[in-house]
N, C-alpha and C positions, 0 to 999 in steps of 0.2 A: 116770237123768238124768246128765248130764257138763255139768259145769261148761266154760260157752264164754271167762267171761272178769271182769273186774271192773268195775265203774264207781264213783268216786266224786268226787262236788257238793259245790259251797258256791255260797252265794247272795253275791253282791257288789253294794253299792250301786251303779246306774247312775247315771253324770251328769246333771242334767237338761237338755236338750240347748238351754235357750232361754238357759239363764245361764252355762252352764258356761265358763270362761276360758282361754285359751291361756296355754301357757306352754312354753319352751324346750323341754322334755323330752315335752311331750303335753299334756296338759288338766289342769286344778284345778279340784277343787267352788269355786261360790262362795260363802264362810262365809254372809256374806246372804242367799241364793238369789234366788228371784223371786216372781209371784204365781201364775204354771203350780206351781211346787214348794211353791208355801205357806213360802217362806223356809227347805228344807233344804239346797237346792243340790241335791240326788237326787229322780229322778222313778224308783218302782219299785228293783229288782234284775235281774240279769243272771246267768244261772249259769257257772262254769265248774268245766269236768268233767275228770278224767286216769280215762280210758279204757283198759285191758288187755286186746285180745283173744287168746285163748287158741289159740295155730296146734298141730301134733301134736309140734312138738320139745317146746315149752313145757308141756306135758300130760304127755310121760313124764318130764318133771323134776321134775312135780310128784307123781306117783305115787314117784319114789325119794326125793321131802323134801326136794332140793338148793336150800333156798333161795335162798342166794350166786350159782347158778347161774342161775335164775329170775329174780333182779334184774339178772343181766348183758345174759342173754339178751333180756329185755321192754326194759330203754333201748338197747340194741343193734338193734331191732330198728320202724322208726319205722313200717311198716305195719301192726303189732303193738299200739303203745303210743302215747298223745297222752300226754304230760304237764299238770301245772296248772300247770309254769312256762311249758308256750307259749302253753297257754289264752290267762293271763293275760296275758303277752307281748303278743299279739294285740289282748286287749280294750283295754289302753292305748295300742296302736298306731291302734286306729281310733276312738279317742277314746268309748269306753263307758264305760270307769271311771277313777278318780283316776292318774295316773302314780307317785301317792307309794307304792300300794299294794304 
């Protein structure tokens, strides 16, 4: 077997999308909620993921140990690598989760 790459999640409160409030920056829970949310302001979770896939340079860097090199290589390389800071990015841009997050 050969390792293809890495993934790793975390689950983030979604907004609940009947109360949630606008606000300069993107969206705010609202501390109240509603009766869709039962008063949390979040309906559910949303995951976001930072995803590493593994191309052939990134494989013999990792058979010589070059860690330093592997972390250059993977943000260096955006076909390669998602981040959880664009994830994230993203989910406050289309209003999924809090902007404070």
């Amino acid at each position: 077997g050969t390792l293809k790459g890495i993934v790793s999640m975390t689950l983030i409160p979604k907004l609940c999308p009947n109360c949630k409030k606008p606000h300069f920056a993107g969206y705010i829970r609202d501390e109240h909620g509603c009766e869709t949310c039962k008063g949390r302001g979040v309906a559910g979770v949303v995951p976001a993921v930072e995803c590493a896939a593994f191309g052939e340079q990134t494989k013999s860097l990792i058979g010589s140990a070059k860690a330093d090199e592997i972390i250059d290589k993977l943000s260096n390389t955006p076909e390669e690598y998602i981040s959880m800071k664009s994830q994230l990015d993203w989910l406050k841009a289309s209003g999924q989760i809090d902007w404070r997050l």
